[in-house]
GUFI-606449 format. One line per field, with one value per atom (N, C-alpha, C): residue number from 1; atom name; x, z, y. Coordinates in pm, 1 decimal. Example, Ala and Ser with C-alpha at 12.3 -4.5 7.8 and 13.67 -1.06 7.14 Angstrom:
BEGIN
pos c(1 / 1 / 1 / 2 / 2 / 2) $
site c(N / CA / C / N / CA / C) $
xx c(1319.0 / 1230.0 / 1320.0 / 1285.0 / 1367.0 / 1290.0) $
zz c(780.0 / 780.0 / 780.0 / 708.0 / 714.0 / 787.0) $
yy c(-569.0 / -450.0 / -330.0 / -225.0 / -106.0 / 3.0) $
END
This chain:
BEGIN
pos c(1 / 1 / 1 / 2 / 2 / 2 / 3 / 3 / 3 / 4 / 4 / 4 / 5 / 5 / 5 / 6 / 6 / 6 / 7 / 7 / 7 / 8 / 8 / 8 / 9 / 9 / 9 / 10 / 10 / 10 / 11 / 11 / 11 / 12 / 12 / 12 / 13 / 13 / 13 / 14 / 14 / 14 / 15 / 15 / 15 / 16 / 16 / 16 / 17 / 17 / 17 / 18 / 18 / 18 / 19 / 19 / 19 / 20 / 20 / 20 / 21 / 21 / 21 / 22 / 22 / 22 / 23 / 23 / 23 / 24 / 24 / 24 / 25 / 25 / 25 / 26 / 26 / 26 / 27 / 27 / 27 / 28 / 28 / 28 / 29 / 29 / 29 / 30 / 30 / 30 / 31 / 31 / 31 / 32 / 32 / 32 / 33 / 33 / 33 / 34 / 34 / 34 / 35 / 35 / 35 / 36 / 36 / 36 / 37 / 37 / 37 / 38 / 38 / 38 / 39 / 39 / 39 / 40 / 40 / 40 / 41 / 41 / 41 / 42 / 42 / 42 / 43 / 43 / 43 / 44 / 44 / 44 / 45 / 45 / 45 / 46 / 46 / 46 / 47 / 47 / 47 / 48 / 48 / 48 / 49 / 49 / 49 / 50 / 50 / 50 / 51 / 51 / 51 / 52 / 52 / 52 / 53 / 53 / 53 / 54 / 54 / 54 / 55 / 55 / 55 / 56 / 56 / 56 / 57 / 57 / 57 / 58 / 58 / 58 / 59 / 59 / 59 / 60 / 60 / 60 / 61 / 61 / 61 / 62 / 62 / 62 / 63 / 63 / 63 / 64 / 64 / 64 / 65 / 65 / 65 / 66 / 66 / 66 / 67 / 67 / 67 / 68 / 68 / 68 / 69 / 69 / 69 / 70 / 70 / 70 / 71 / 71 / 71 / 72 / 72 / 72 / 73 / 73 / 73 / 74 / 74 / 74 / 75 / 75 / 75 / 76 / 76 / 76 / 77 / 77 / 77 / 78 / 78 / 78 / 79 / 79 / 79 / 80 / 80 / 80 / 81 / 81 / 81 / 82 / 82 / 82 / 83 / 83 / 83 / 84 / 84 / 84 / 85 / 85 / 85 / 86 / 86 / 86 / 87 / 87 / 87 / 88 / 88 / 88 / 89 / 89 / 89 / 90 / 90 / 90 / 91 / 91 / 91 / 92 / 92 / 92 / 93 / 93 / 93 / 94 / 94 / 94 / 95 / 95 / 95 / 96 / 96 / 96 / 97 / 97 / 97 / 98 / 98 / 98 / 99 / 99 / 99 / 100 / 100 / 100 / 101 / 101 / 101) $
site c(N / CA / C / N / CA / C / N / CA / C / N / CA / C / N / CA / C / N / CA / C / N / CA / C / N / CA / C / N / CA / C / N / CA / C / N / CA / C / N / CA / C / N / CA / C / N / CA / C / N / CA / C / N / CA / C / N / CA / C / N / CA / C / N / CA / C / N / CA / C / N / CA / C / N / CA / C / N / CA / C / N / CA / C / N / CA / C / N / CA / C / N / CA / C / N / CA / C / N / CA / C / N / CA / C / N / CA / C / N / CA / C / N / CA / C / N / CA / C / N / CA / C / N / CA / C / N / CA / C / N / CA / C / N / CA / C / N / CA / C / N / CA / C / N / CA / C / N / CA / C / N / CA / C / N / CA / C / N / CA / C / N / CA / C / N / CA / C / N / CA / C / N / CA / C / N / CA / C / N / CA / C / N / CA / C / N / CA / C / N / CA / C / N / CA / C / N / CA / C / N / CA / C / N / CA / C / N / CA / C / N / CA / C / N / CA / C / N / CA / C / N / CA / C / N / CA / C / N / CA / C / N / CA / C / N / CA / C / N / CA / C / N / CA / C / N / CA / C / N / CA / C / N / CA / C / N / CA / C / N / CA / C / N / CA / C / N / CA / C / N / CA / C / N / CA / C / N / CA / C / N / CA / C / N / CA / C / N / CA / C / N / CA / C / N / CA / C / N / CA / C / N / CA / C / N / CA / C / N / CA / C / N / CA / C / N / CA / C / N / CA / C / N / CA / C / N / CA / C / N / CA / C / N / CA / C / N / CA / C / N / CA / C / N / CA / C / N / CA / C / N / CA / C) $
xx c(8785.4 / 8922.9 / 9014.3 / 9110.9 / 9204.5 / 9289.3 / 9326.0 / 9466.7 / 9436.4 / 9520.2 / 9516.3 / 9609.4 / 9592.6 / 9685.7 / 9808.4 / 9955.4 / 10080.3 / 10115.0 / 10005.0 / 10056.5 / 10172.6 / 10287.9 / 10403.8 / 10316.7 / 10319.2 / 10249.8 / 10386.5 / 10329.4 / 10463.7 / 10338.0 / 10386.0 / 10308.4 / 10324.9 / 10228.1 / 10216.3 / 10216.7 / 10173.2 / 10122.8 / 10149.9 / 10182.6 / 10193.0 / 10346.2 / 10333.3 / 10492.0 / 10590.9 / 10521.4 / 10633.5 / 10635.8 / 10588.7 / 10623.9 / 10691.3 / 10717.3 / 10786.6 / 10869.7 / 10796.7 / 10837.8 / 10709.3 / 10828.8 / 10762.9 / 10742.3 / 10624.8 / 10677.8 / 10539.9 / 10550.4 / 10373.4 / 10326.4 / 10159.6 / 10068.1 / 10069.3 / 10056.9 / 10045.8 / 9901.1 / 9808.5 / 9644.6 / 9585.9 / 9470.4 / 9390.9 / 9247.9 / 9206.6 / 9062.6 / 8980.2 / 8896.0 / 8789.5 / 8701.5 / 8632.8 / 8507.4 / 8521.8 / 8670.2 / 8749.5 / 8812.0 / 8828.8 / 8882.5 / 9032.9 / 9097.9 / 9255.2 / 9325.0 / 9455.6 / 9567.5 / 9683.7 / 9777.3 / 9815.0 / 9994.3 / 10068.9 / 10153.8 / 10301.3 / 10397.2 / 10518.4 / 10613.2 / 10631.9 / 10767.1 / 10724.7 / 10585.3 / 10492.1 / 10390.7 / 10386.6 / 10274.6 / 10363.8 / 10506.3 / 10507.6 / 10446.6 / 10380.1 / 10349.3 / 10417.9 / 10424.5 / 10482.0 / 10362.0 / 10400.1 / 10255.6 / 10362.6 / 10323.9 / 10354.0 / 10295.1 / 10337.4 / 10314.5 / 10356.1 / 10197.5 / 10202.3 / 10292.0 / 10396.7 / 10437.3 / 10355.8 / 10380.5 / 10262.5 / 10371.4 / 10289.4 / 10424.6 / 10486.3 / 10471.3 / 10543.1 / 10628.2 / 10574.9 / 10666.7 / 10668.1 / 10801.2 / 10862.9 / 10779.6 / 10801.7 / 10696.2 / 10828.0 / 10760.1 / 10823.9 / 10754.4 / 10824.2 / 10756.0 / 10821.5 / 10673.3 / 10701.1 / 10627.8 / 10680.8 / 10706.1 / 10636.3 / 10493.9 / 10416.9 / 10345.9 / 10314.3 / 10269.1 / 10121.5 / 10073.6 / 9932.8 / 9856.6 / 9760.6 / 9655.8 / 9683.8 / 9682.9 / 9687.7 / 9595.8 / 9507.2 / 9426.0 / 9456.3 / 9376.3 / 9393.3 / 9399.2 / 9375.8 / 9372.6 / 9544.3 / 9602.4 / 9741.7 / 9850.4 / 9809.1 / 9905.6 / 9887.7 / 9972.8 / 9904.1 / 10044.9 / 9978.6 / 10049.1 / 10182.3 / 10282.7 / 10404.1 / 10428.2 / 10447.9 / 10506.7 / 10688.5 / 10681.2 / 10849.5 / 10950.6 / 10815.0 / 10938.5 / 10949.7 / 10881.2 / 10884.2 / 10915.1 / 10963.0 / 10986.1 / 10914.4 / 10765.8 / 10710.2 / 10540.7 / 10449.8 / 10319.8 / 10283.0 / 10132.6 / 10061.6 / 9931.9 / 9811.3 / 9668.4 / 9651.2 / 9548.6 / 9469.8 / 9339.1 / 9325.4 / 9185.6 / 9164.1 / 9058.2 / 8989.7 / 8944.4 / 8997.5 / 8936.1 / 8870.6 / 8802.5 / 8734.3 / 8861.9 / 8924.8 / 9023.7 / 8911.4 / 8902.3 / 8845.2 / 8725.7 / 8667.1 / 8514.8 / 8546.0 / 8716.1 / 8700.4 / 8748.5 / 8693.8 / 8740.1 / 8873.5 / 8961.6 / 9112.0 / 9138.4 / 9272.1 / 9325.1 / 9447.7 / 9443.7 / 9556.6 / 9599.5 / 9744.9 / 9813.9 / 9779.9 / 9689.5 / 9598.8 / 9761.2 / 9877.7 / 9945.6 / 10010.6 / 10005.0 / 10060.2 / 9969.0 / 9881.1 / 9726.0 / 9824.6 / 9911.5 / 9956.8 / 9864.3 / 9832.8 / 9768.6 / 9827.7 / 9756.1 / 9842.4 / 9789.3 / 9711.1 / 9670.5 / 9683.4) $
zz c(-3895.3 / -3930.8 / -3845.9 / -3878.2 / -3812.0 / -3811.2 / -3803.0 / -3770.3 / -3657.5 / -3541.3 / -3446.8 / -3404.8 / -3305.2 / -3266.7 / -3194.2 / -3220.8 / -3178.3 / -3231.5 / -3356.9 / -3433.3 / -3562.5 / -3570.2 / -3670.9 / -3822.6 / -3906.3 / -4031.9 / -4142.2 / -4263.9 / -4399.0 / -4471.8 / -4498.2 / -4665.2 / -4778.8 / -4830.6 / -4952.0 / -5104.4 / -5062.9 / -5201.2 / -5200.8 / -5320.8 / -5319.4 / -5288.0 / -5270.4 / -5269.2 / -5169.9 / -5087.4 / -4985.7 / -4939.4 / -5070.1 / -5058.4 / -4973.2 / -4927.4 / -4847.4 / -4702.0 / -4723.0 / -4528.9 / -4436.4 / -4298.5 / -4214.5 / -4090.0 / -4011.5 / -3895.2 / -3806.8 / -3657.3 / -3613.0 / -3610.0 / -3572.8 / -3614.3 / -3511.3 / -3508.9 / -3424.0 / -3383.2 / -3484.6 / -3465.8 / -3619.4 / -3527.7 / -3596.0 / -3637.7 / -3711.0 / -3762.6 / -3818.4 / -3760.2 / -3815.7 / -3875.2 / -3814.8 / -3894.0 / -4059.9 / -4058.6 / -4199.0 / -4248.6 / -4215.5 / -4249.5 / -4320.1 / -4194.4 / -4254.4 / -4090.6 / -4131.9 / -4050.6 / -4087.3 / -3929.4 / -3960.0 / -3905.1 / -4005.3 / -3991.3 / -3917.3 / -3851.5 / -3798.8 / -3952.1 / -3958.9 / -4089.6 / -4238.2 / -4239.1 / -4391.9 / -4405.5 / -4486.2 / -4589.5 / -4509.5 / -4511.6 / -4483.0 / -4514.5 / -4470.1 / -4490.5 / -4460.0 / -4537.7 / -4468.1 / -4431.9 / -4310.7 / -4274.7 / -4235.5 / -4240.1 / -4244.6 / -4111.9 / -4020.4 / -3877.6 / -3906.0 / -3872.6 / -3899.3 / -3741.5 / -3776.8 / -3665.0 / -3544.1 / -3413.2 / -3277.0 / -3238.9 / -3070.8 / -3021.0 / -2946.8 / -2908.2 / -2835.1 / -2906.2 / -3002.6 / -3119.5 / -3221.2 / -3295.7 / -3468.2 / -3552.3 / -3714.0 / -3788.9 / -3842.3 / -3822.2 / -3907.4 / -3936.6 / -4025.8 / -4148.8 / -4051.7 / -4035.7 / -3973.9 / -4060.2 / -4025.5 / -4145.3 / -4028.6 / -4075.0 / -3996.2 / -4073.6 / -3992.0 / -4075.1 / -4127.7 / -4178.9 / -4269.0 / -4238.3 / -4245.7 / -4257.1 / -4429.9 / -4406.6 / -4512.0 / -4521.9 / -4614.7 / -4608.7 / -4539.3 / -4462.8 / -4433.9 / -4470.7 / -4681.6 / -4734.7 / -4779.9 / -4795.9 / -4821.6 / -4760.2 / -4630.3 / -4513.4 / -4500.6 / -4463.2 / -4353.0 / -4242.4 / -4152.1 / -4052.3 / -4057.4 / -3992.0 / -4029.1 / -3908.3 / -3935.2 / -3839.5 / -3792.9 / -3666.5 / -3617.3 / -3678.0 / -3596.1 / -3623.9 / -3740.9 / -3866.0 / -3972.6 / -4071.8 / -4026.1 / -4114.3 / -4237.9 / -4246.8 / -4345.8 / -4337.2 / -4444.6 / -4406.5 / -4393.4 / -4306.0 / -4251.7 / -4264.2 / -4324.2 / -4295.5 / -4156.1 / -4113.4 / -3977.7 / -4044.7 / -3916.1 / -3910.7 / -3775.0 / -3704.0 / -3569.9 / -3564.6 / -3401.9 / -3383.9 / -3224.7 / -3151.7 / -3008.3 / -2936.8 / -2847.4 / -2762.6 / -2620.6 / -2530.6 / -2393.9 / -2392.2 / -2519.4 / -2506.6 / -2558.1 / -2596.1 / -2568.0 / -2799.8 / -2880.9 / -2981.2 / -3018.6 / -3020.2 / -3036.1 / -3187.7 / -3184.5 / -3381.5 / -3380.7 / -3505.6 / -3497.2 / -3666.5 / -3668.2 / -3755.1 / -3845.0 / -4012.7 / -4083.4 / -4094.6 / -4111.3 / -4179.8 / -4128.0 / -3957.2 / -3853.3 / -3756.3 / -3744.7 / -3633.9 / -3530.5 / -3479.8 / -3343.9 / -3356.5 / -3202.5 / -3174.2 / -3156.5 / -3206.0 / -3178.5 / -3099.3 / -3057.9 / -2927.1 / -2775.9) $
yy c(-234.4 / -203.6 / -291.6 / -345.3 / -466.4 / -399.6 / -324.8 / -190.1 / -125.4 / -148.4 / -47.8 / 27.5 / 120.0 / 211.5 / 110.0 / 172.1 / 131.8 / -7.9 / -77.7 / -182.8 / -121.6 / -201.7 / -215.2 / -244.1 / -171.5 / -171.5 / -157.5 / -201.7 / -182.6 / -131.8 / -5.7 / 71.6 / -46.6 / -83.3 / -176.5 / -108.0 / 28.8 / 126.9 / 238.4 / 316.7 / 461.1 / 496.7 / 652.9 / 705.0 / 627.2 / 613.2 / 562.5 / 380.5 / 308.8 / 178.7 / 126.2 / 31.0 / -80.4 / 43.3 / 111.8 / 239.7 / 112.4 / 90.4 / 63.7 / 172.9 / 161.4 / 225.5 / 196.0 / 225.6 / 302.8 / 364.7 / 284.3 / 323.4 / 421.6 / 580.8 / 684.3 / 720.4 / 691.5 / 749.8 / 597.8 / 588.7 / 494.6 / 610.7 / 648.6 / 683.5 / 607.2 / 490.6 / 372.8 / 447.5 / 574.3 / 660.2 / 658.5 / 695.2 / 800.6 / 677.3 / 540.3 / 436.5 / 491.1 / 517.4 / 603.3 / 569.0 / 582.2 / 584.9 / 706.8 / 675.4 / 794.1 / 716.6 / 723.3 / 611.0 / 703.4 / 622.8 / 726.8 / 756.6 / 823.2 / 838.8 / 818.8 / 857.1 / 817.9 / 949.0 / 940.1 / 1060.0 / 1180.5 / 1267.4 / 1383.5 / 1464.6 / 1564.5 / 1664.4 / 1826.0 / 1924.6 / 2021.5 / 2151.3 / 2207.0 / 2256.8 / 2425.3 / 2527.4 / 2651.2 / 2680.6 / 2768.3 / 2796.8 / 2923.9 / 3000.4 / 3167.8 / 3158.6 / 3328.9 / 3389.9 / 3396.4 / 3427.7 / 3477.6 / 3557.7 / 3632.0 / 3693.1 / 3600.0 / 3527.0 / 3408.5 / 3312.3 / 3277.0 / 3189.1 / 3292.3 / 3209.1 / 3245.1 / 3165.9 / 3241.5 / 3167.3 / 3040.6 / 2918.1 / 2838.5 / 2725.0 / 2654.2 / 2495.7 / 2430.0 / 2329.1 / 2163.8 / 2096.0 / 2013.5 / 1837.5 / 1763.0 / 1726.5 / 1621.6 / 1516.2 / 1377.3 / 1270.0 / 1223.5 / 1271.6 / 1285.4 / 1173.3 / 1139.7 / 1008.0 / 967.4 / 823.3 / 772.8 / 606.0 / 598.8 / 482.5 / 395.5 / 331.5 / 182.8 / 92.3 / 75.4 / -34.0 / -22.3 / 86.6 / 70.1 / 25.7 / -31.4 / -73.8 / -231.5 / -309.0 / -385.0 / -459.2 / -542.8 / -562.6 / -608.0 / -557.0 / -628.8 / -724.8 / -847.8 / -918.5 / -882.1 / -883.3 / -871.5 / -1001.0 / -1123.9 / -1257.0 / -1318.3 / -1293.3 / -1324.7 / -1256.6 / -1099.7 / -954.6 / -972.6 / -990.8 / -945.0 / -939.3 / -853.3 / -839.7 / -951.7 / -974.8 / -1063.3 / -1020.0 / -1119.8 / -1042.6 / -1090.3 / -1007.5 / -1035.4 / -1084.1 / -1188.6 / -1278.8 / -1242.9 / -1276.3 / -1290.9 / -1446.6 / -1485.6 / -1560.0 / -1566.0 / -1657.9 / -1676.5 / -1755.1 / -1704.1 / -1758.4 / -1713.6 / -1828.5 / -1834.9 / -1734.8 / -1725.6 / -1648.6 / -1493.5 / -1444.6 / -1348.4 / -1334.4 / -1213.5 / -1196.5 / -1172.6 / -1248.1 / -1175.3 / -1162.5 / -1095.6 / -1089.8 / -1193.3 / -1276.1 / -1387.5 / -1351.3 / -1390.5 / -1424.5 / -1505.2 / -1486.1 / -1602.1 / -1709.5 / -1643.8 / -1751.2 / -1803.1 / -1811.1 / -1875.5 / -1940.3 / -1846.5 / -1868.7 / -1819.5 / -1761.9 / -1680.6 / -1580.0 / -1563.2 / -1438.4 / -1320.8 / -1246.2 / -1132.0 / -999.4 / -1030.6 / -955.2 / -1010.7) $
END
């Protein structure tokens, strides 16, 4: 998976098209992400005696093939490639070759 946690992503697909935001949680197992300000969900919170019952609005996992990287300095998606910088695997920009790790 070439998506990691606290990378800038743009939704490519689905309800919430062209929403950017971060990446909050990466899941490689489940090949899913879990994006800031995308897939709301509303989730119901039974009463306790300590808390009131109330609805929160939280951000769902949503595929990893529906995202991909947004570049800052070029404001728009970018695939990731890998390449060997000083022995070590980094991720670079295919349509610039900047690295981006």
């Amino acid at each position: 998976m070439r998506i990691k946690k606290d990378d800038m992503v743009i939704v490519i697909t689905g309800k919430d098209k062209g929403k950017t935001g971060k990446v909050l949680k990466a899941m490689p197992k489940e090949n899913r992400v879990v994006v800031e300000g995308v897939n709301i969900q509303t989730k119901h919170q039974k009463q306790t005696q300590k808390e009131r019952a109330e609805i929160k609005h939280v951000e769902g996992p949503i595929d990893v093939s529906n995202v991909m990287f947004y570049d800052d300095k070029s404001k728009e998606a970018v695939k990731i490639g890998y390449s060997f910088k000083d022995g070590k695997k980094v991720r670079v920009n295919r349509k610039t070759g900047n690295v981006i790790d």
